[in-house]
N, C-alpha and C positions, 0 to 999 in steps of 0.2 A: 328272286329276280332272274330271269334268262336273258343271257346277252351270247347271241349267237352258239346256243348250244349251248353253253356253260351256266353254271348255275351262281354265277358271283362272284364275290367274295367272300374272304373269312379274315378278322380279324388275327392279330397274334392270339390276346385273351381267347378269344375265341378255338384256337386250334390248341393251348397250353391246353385250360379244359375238357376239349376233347380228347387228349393222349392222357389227361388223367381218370377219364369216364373207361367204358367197358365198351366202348365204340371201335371197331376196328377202320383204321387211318392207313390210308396209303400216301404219305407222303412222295412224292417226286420230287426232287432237286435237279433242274435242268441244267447245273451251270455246268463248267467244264472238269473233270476229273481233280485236275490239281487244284482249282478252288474247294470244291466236294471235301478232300482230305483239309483242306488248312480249318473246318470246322462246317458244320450244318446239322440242323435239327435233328434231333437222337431218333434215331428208327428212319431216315429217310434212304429213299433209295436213289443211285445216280445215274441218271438215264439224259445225257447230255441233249440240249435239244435239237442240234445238228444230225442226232443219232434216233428220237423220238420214234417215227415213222418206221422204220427196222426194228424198233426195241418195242412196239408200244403194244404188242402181247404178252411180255413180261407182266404185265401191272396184272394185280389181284383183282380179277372181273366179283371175286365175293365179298371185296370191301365195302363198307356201312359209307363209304366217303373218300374221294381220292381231292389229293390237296400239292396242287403243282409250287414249286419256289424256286424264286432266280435271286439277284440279287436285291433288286429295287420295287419289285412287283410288279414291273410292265410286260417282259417276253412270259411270263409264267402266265400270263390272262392267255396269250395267242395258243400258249404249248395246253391251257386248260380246254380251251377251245376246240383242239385238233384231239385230244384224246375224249370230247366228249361227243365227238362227230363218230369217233371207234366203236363200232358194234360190237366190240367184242366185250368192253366195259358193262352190259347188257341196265343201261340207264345210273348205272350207280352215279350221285350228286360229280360233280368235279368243281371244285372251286379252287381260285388261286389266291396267294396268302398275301393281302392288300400291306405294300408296304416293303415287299420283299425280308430275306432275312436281314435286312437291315433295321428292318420294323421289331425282329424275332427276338424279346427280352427273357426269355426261357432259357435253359439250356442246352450248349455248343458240346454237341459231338465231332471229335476229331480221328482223323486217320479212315479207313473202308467202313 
């Protein structure tokens, strides 16, 4: 499904799965720094989304799948949005993780 550039969402099952497959994941965690360390999905990167637009050439344009998370899953749909409008991501999927990490029953990486 495409909803304004972006390509969805992904379930938690769904993204557990794929960080257990041979898929390469770019997670993004949009939230704010000090949220990021108090815990977030193992392998995420934190690219606040005040900061998105300045940072959003960091992300891995050779990712299989890039996968935005905020806390509840509603600014993660906008931030999946704006980074799937980025040419520079050169079409790779971007979906946001329906649910946010409150949805996220996997495990909590803590600290950078």
């Amino acid at each position: 499904m495409l909803i304004g550039g972006m390509d969805g969402e992904i379930s938690a099952s769904e993204l557990s799965d794929l960080l257990d497959s041979d898929v390469d994941v770019e997670i993004v965690d949009i939230r704010r720094p000090v949220a990021f360390k108090r815990g977030h999905v193992p392998g995420s990167r934190n690219l606040p989304f005040g900061r998105l637009v300045d940072r959003i050439d960091e992300l891995d344009a050779d990712a299989d799948r890039i996968v935005t998370v905020c806390p509840h899953g509603e600014s993660s749909v906008q931030a999946a949005r704006l980074i799937a409008s980025y040419e520079g991501t050169g079409g790779t999927p971007v979906v946001s993780l329906a649910g946010g990490l409150e949805g996220w029953d996997g495990p909590i990486e803590r600290g950078n």
